[in-house]
C-alpha positions, 0 to 999 in steps of 0.5 A, spaced: 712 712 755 719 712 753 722 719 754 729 722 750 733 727 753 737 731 747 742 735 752 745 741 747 752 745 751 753 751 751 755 757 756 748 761 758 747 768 756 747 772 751 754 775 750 756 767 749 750 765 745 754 766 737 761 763 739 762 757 736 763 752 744 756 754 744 753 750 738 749 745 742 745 750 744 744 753 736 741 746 735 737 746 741 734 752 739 733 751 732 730 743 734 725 748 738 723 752 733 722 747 728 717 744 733 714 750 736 716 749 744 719 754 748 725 753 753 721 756 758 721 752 764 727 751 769 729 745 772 735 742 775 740 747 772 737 746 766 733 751 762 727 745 759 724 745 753 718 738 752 716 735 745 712 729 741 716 725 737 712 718 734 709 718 742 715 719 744 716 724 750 723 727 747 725 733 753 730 738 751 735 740 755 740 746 754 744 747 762 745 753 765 751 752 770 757 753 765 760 749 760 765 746 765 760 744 770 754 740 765 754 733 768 751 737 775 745 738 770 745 732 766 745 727 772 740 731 776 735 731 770 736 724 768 735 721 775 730 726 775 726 723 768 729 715 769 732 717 763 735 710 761 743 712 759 742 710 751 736 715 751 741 720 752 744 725 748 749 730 749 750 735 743 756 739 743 762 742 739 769 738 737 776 742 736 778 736 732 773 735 726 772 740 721 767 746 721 761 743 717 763 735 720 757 731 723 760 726 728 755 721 732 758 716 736 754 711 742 761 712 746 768 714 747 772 720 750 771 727 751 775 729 746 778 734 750 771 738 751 770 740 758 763 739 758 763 732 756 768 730 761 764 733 766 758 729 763 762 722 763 765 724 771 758 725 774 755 719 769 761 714 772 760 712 764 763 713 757 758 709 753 753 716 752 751 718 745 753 724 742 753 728 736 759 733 735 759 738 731 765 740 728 769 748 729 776 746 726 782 748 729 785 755 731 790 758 727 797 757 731 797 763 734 790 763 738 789 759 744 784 753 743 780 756 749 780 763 746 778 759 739 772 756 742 769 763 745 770 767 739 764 767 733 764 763 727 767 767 720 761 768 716 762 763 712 763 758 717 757 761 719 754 760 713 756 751 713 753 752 720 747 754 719 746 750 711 747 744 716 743 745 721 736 742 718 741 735 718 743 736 725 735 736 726 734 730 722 739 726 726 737 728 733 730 725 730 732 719 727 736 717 734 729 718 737 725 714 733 730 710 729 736 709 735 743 710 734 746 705 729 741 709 723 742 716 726 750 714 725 750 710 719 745 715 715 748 722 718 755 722 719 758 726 714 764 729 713 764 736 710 768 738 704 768 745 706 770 751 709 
């Protein structure tokens, strides 16, 4: 059976669980919610969560080594499932987009993200899907590493959550129609903020 792993990033715990670096593991939660699994089992610093998609075995993984060192869990679990690199899918918040932006691409950089660097790092590879979730910029007079740890304004929230059953269908679309459809049917620019 072909196996998906959907690797949302994020900081473990609960004090860090609203904060905009933590967008990758609010689309993981909101998919598991959406498919009624639990993140119960815990696996090569991963809290995994499994589901079914058109006979398509999809793992959801949200890593529990902090943001800086995500490429140790990713790396584990996808030697661990064979997971074949186009089948991965790395979720996580972008400085660089706007808050509300939708951005799919099959390769590039980190974007400056820590947790995507440390990903590429391990993996010795660039040309790993990703999905970025735009957060905006800092205002001049906060640092971006402060920007990241503080929670969305309500009404940035509020885009945030508007958007989240599109992010849903991206994530799907990846796993049963590949990336060119996920890209050419789910970037989106958003017109507010």
């Amino acid at each position: 059976m072909k196996r998906y792993l959907i690797v949302g990033l994020g900081n473990p715990g609960q004090k860090y669980a609203r904060q905009r670096h933590n967008v990758g593991f609010m689309i993981l939660d909101a998919i598991s919610r959406k498919h009624n699994v639990i993140f119960t089992k815990h696996k090569s610093k991963s809290m995994i969560a499994t589901l079914q998609l058109n006979n398509i075995h999809v793992i959801l993984s949200k890593p529990q080594t902090f943001m800086n060192l995500s490429g140790q869990s990713v790396h584990k679990l996808m030697r661990y499932y064979d997971i074949q690199l186009d089948n991965l899918l790395v979720i996580f918040d972008d400085l660089d987009l706007s808050v509300g932006d939708i951005r799919i691409r099959k390769s590039g950089g980190s974007s400056g993200h820590k947790g995507m660097q440390s990903i590429i790092s391990l993996l010795g590879k660039n040309t790993i899907p990703r999905l970025r979730l735009g957060i905006g910029r800092p205002p001049a007079n906060i640092d971006p590493k402060d920007y990241v740890l503080r929670s969305f304004s309500d009404q940035q929230q509020q885009l945030i959550n508007s958007l989240i059953p599109k992010v849903i269908e991206a994530v799907e679309s990846f796993v049963i129609d590949g990336v060119n459809t996920s890209m050419s049917n789910y970037n989106y620019k958003s017109s507010k903020e």
